[in-house]
C-alpha beads as a LAMMPS data file, in Angstrom:
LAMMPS data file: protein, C-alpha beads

131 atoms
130 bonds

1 atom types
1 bond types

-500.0 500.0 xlo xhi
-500.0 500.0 ylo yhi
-500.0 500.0 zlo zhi

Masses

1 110.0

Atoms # bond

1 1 1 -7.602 -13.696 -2.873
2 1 1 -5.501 -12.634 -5.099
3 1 1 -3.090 -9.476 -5.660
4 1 1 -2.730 -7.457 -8.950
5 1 1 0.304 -5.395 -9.753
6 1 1 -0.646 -2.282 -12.074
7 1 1 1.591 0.643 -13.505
8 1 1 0.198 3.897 -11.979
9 1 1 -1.233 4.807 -15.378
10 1 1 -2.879 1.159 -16.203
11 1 1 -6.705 1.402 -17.320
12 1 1 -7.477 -1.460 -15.419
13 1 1 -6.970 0.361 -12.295
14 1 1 -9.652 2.950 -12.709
15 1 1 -11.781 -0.258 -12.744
16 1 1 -10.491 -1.890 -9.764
17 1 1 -9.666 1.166 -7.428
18 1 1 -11.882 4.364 -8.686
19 1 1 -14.926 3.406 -6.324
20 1 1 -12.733 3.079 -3.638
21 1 1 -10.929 6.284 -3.875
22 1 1 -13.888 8.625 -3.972
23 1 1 -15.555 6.764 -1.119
24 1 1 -15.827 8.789 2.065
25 1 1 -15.139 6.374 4.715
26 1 1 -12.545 5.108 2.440
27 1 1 -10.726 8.735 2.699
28 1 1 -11.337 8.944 6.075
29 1 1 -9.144 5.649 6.444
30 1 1 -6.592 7.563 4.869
31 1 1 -6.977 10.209 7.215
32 1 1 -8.870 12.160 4.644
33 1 1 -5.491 12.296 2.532
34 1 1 -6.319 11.953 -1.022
35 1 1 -5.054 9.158 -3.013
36 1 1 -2.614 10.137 -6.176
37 1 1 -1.380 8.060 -9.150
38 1 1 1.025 8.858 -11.980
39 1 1 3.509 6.749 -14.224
40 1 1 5.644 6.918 -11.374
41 1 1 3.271 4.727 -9.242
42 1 1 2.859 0.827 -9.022
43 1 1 -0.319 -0.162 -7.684
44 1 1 -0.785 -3.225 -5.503
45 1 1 -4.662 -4.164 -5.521
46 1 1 -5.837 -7.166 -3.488
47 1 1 -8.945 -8.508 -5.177
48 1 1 -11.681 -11.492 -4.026
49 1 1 -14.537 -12.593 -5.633
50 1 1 -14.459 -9.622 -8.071
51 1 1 -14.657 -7.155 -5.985
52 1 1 -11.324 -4.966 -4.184
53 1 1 -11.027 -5.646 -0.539
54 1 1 -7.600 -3.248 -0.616
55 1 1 -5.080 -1.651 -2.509
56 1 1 -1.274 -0.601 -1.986
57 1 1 -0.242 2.516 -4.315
58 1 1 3.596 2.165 -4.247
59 1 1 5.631 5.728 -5.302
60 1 1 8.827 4.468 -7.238
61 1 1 11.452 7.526 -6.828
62 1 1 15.240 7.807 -7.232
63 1 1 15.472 3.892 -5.974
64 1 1 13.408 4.463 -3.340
65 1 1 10.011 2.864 -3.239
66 1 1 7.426 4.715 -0.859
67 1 1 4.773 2.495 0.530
68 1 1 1.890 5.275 1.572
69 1 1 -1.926 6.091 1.658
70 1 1 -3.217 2.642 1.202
71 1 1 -6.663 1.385 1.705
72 1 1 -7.994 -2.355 3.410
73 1 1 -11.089 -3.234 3.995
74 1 1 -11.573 -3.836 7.677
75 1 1 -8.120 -3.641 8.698
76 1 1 -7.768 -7.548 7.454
77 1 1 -4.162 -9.249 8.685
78 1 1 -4.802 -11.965 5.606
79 1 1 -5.010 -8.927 3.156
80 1 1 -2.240 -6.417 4.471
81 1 1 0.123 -9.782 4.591
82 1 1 -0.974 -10.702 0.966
83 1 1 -0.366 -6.901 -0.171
84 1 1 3.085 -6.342 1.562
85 1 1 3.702 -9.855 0.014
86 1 1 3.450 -8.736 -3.257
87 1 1 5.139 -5.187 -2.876
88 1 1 7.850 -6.621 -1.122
89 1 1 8.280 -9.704 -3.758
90 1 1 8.033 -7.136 -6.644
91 1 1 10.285 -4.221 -5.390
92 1 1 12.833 -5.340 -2.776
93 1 1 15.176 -6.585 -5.208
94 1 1 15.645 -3.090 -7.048
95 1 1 14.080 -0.874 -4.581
96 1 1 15.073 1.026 -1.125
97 1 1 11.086 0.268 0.535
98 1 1 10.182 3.062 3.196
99 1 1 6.369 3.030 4.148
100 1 1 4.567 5.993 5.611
101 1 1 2.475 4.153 8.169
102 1 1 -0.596 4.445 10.152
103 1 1 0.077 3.875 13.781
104 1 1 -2.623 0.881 14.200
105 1 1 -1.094 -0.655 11.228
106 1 1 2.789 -0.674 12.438
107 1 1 2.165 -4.319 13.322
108 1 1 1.261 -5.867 10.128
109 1 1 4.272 -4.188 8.725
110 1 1 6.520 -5.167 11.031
111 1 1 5.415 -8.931 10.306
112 1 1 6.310 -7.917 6.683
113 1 1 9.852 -6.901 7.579
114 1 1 9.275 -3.933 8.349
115 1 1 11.135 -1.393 11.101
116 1 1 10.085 1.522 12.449
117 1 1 12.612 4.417 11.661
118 1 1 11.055 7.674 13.741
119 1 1 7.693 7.856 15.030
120 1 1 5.054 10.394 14.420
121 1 1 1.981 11.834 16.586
122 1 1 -0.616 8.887 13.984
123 1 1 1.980 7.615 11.869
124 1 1 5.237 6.095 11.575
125 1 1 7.674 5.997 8.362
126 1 1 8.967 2.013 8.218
127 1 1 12.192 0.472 6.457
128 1 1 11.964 -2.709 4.790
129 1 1 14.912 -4.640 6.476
130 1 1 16.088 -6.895 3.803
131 1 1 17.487 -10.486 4.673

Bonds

1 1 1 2
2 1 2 3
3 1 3 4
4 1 4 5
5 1 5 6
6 1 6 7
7 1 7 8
8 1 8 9
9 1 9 10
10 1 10 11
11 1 11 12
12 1 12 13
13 1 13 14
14 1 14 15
15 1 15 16
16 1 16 17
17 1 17 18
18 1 18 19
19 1 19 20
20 1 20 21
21 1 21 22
22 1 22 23
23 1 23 24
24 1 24 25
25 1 25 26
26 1 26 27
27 1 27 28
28 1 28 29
29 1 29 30
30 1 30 31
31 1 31 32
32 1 32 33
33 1 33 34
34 1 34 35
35 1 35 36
36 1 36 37
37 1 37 38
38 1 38 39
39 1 39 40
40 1 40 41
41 1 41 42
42 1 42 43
43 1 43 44
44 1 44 45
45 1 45 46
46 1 46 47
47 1 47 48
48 1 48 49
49 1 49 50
50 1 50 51
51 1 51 52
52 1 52 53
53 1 53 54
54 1 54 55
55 1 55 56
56 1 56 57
57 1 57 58
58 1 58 59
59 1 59 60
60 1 60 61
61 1 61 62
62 1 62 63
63 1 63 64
64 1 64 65
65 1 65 66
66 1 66 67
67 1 67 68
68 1 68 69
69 1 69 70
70 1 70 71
71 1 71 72
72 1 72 73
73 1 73 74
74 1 74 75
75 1 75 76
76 1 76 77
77 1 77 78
78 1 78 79
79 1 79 80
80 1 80 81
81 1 81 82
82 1 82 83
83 1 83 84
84 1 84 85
85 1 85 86
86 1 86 87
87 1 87 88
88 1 88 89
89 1 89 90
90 1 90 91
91 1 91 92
92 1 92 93
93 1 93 94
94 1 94 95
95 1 95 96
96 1 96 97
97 1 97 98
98 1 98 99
99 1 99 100
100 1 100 101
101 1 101 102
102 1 102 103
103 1 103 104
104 1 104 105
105 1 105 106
106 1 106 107
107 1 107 108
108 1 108 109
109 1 109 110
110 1 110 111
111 1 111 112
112 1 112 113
113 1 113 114
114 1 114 115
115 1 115 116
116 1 116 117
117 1 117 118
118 1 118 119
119 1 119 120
120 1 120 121
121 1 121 122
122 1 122 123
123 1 123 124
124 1 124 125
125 1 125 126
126 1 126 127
127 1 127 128
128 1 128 129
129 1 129 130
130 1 130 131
């Protein structure tokens, strides 16, 4: 596996995401919330064998980075560790990370570093605790 990290406005991403992101059961993963990208998005995509098995859109805003509205193919620990990985490794240092997340999906955060901060009816918004 490996993990990609893309400016919201990179061509490549079309490529690697744009299948996804129109997919039905894909948006009904995201709770039927569309997905969004500008320049002011950095894109973690978690690829294998050519093909995307998930992807991390990252909102960078006012030193805050917003985790939210990600995608992985069957709920996979191995891919949701590799993707926090990377977001974590590539943001931490000049970021604030805050994650909108879904409540089945609290754990794998949480083994990222993660906290919970206030909890929501299907979602919970996360702080990255940093060491």
């Amino acid at each position: 596996m490996e993990v990609i990290e893309l400016e919201g406005e990179d061509k490549r991403l079309y490529n690697l995401v744009a299948r996804l992101v129109m997919n039905p059961q894909v948006l009904r993963y995201n709770q039927n919330y569309p997905f969004r990208t500008s320049q002011e998005y950095r894109w973690f995509v978690a690829t294998e064998a050519g093909e995307t098995i998930g992807f991390l859109p990252v909102k960078l805003v006012d030193g805050k980075a917003v985790l939210n509205n990600y995608y992985v193919c069957g709920d996979d620990k191995n891919v949701f560790s590799a993707l926090l990985a990377g977001a974590v490794q590539g943001l931490a240092k000049d970021f604030f990370l805050e994650a909108v997340v879904q409540s089945p999906h609290v754990g794998f955060f949480e083994k990222s570093g993660f906290s919970v901060a206030h909890y929501w009816k299907r979602f919970a918004k996360m702080i990255y605790r940093k060491e």
